[in-house]
N, C-alpha and C positions, 0 to 999 in steps of 0.2 A: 395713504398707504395702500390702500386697497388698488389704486389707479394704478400703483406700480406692478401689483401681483399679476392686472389684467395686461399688462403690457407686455410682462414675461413671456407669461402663457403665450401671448399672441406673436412676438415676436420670433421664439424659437422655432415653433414650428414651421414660420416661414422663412427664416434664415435656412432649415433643415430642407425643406423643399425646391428651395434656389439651390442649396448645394451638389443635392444631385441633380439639378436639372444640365447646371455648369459641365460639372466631372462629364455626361455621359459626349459632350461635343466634344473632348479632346479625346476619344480612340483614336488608336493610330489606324492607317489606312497599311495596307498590304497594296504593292503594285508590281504588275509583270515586267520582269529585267529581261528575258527572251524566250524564242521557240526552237524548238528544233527535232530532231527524232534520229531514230538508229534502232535497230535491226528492227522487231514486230514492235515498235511502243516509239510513243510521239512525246513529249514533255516542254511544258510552262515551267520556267524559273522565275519565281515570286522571293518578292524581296522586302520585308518591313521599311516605313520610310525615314528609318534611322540607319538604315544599311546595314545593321548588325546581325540581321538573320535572312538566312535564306533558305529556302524549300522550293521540293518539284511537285510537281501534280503532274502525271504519268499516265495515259491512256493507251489503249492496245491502240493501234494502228489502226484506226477505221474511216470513212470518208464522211461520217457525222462531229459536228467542232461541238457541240452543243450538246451533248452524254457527257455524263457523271464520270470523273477519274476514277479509272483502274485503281489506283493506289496515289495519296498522299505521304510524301518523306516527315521525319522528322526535319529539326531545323539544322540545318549546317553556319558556321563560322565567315562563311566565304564562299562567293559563287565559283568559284574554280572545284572546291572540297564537291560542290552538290554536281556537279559537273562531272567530275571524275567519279563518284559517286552512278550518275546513270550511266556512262562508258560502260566502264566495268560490270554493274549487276543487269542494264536492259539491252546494254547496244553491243553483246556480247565482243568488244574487243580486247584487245590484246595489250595495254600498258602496263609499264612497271609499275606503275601505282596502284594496280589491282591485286597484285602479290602481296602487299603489304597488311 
């Protein structure tokens, strides 16, 4: 009886320990979908690699790639929404989509 008690002990907590070893390798990885820029501000469209989310990282226009973004977006639906998304609020143009 006693042998079983010590095998408890001993077992869970290394069952517990492998489990989060497991969980922490399966992060998803975020990867760059494109680049581009318009009017004073340059922008990264990153994309989770389930394709479900996507976001910009936005920097002023400057000749350093390696500075910290201006601004990070929320997540958008779709890279067209985050796209139209910087049109309209960086690259100050003029689409119907920015009325809305």
């Amino acid at each position: 009886m006693k042998l079983i008690q010590i095998l408890k002990l001993a077992v869970v907590p290394i069952l517990t320990v492998l489990s989060f070893v497991s969980t922490s390798n399966t992060a998803l990885a975020d990867y760059l979908t494109s680049e581009g820029s318009g009017g004073n501000y340059r922008y990264e469209l990153w994309s989770t690699d389930d394709n479900n989310n996507y976001y910009l990282k936005i920097w002023l226009y400057e000749p350093s790639p390696q500075s910290d973004p201006y601004t990070t977006t929320t997540t958008f639906s779709s890279s067209r929404e985050a796209l139209i998304y910087f049109d309209c609020n960086y690259a100050n143009k003029n689409l119907p989509e920015c009325s809305q």
